[in-house]
MDAnalysis code that builds the backbone (N, CA, C; Angstrom):
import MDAnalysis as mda
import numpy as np

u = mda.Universe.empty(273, n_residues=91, atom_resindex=np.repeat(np.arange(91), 3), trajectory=True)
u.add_TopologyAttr("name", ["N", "CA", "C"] * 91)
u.add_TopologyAttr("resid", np.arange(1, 92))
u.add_TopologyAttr("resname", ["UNK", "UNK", "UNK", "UNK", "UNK", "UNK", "UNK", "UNK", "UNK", "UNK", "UNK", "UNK", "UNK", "UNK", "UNK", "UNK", "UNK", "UNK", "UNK", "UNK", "UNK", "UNK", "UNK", "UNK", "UNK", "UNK", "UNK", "UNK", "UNK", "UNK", "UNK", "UNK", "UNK", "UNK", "UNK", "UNK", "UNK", "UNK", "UNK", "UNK", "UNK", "UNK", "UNK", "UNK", "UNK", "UNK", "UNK", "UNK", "UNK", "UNK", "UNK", "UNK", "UNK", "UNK", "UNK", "UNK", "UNK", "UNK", "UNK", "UNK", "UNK", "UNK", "UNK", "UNK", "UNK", "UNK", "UNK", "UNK", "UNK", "UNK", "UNK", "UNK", "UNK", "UNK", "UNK", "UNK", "UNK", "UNK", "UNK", "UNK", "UNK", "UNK", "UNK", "UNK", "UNK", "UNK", "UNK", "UNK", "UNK", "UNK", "UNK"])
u.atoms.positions = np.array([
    [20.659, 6.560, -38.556],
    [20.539, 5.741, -37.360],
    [19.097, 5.256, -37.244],
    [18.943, 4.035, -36.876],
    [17.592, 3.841, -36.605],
    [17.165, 3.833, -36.055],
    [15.449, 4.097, -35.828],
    [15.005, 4.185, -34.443],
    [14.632, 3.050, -33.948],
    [14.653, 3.173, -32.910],
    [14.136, 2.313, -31.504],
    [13.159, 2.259, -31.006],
    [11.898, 0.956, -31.512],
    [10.594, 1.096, -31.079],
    [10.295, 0.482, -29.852],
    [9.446, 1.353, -29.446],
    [8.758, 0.876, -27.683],
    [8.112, 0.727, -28.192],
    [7.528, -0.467, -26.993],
    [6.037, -0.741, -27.043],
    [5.357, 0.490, -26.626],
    [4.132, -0.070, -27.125],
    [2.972, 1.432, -26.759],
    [2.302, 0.752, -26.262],
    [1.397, -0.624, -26.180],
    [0.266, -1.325, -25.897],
    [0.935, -2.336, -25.362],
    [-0.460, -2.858, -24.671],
    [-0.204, -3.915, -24.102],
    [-1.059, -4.900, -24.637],
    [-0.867, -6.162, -24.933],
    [-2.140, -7.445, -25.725],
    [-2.257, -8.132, -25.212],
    [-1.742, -8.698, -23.828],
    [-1.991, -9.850, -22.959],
    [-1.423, -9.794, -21.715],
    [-2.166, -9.943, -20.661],
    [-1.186, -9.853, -19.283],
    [-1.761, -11.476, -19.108],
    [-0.817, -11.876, -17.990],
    [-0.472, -13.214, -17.831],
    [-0.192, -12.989, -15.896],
    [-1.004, -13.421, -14.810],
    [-0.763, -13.487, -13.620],
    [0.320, -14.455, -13.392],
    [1.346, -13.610, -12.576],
    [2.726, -14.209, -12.193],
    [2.777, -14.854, -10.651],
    [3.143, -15.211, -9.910],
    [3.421, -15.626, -8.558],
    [4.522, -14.152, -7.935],
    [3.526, -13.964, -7.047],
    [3.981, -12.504, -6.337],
    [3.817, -11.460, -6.616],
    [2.473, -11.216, -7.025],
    [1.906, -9.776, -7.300],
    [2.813, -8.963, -8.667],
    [3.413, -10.149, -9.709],
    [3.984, -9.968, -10.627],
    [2.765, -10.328, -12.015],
    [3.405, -9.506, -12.855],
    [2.441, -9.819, -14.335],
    [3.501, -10.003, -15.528],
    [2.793, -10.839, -16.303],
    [3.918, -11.153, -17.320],
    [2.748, -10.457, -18.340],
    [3.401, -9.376, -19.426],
    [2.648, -8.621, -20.216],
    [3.226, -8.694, -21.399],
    [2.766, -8.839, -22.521],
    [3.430, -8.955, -23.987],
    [2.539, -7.735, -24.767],
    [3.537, -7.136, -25.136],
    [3.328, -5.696, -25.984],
    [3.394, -5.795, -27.194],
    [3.028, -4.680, -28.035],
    [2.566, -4.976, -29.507],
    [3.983, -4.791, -30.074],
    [4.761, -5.015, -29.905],
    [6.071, -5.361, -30.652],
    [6.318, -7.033, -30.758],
    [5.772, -7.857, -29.556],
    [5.858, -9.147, -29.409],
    [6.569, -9.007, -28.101],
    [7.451, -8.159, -27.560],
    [8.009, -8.282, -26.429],
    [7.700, -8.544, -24.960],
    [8.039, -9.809, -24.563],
    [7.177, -10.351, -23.085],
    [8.210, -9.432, -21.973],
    [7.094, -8.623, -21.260],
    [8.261, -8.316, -20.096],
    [7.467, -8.661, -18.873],
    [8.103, -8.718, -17.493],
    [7.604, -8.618, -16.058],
    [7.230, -7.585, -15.602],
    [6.528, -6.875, -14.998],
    [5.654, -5.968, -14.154],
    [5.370, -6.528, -12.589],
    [6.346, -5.707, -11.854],
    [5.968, -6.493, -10.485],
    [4.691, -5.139, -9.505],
    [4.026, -5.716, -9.276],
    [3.096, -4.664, -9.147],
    [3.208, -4.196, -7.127],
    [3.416, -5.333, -6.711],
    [3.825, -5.524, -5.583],
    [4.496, -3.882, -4.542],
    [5.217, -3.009, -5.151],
    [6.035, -1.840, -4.882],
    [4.982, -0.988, -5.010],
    [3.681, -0.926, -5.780],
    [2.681, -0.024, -5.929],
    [1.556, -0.610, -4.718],
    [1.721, -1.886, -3.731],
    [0.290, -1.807, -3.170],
    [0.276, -1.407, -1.678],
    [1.582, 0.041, -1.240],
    [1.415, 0.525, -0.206],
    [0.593, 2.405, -0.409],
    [0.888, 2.248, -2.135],
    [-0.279, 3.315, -2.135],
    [-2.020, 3.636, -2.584],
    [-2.708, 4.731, -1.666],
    [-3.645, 4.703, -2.337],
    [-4.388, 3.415, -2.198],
    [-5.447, 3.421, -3.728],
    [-6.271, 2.678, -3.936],
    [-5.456, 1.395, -4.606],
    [-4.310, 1.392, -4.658],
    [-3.199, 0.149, -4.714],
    [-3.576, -0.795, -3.703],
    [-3.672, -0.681, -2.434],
    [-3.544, -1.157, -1.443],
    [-4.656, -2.143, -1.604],
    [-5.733, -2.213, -2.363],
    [-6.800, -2.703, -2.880],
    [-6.348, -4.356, -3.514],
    [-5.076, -4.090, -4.484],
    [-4.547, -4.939, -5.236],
    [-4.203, -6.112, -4.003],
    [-3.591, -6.091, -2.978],
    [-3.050, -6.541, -2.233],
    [-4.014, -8.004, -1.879],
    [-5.717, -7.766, -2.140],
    [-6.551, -9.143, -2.150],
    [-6.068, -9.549, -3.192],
    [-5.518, -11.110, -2.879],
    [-5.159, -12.013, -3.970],
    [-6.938, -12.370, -5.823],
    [-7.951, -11.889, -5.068],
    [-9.101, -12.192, -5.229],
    [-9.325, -11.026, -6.575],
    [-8.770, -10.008, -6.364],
    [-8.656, -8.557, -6.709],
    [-8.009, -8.261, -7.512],
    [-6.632, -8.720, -7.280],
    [-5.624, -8.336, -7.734],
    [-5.471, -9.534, -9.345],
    [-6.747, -10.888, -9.044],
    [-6.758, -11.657, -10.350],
    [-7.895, -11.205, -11.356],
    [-8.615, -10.407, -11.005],
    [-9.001, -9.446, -11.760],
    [-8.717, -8.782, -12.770],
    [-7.100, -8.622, -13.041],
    [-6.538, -8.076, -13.944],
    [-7.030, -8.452, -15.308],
    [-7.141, -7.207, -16.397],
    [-7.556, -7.806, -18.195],
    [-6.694, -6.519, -18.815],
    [-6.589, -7.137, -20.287],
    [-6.554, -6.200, -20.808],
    [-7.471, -5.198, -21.361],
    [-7.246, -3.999, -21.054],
    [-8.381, -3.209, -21.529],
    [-7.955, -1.832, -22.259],
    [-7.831, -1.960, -23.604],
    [-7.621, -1.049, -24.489],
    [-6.306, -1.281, -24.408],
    [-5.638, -0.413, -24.332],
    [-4.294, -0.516, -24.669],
    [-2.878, -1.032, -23.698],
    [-3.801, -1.365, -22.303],
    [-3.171, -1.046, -21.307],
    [-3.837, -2.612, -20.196],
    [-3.294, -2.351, -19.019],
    [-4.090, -3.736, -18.188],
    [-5.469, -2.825, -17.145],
    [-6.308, -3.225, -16.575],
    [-7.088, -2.614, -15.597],
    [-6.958, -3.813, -14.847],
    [-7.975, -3.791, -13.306],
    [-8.267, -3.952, -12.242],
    [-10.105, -3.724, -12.022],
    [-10.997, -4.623, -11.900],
    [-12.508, -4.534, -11.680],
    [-12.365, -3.046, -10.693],
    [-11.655, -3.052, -10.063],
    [-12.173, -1.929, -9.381],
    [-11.792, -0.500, -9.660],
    [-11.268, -0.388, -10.930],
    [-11.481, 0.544, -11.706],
    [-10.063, 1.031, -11.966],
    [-8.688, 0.339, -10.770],
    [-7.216, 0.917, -11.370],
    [-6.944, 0.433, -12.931],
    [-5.637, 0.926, -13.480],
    [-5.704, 0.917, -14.458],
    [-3.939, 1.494, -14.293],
    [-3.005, 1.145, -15.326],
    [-1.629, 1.636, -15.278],
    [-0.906, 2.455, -16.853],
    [-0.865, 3.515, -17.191],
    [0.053, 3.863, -18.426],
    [0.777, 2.467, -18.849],
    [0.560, 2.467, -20.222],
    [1.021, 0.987, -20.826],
    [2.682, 1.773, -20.798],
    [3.249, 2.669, -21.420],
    [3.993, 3.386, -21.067],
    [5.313, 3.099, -19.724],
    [4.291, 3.248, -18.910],
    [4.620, 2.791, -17.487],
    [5.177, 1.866, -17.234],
    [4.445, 0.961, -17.674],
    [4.414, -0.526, -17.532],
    [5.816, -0.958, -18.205],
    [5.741, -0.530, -19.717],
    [7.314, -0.690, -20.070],
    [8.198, -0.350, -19.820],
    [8.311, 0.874, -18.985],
    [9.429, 1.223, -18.600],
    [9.801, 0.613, -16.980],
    [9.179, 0.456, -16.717],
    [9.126, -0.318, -14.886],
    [9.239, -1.544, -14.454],
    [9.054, -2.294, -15.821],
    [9.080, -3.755, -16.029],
    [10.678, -4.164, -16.846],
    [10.835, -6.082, -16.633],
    [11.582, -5.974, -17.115],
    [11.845, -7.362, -18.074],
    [12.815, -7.301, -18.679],
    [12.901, -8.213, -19.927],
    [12.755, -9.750, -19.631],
    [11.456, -10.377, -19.985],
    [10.969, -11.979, -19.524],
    [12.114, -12.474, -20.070],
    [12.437, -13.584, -18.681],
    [13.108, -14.843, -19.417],
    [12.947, -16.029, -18.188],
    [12.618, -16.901, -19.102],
    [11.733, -18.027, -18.170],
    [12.725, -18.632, -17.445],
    [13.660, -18.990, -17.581],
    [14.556, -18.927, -16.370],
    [14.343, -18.508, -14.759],
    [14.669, -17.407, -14.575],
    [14.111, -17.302, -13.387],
    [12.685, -16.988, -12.790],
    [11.838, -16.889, -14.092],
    [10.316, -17.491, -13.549],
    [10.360, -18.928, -13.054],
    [10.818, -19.690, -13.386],
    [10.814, -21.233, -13.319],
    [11.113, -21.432, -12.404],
    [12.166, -20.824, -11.778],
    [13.196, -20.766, -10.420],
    [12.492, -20.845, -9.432],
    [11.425, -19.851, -9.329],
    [10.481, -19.651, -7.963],
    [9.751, -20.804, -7.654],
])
């Protein structure tokens, strides 16, 4: 049987409309990340400046935030979900 590779990394985030990120992982796979559900906690709540929250890069393997958040690339794939420009377009 063969295995089934996850992404591990992340190589590009892409700012979405609505506190969403479009992220492409080292497999090639583009998925969505809506970050939006994370900015009632904590130092999340930070993300919530539009100013702040475009801040986002990639950094090492994963995305950060200038003000020092940062998310398991891990995370990210599993919480996110499979791009299709379709209903990006929609909005």
């Amino acid at each position: 049987m063969p295995m089934i590779y996850h992404a591990t990394a992340v190589k590009q985030v892409e700012i979405l409309e609505g506190y969403r990120l479009l992220l492409t992982f080292d497999n090639g796979e583009k998925r969505v990340f809506d970050v939006e559900p994370l900015l009632t906690f904590g130092k999340f709540r930070e993300l919530a400046s539009p100013s702040l929250f475009r801040t986002v890069r990639v950094s090492f393997d994963t995305i950060a935030w200038s003000n020092g958040l940062d998310l398991d690339p891990e995370y990210l794939y599993e919480h996110s979900k499979t791009f299709s420009a379709e209903p990006i377009a929609s909005l």
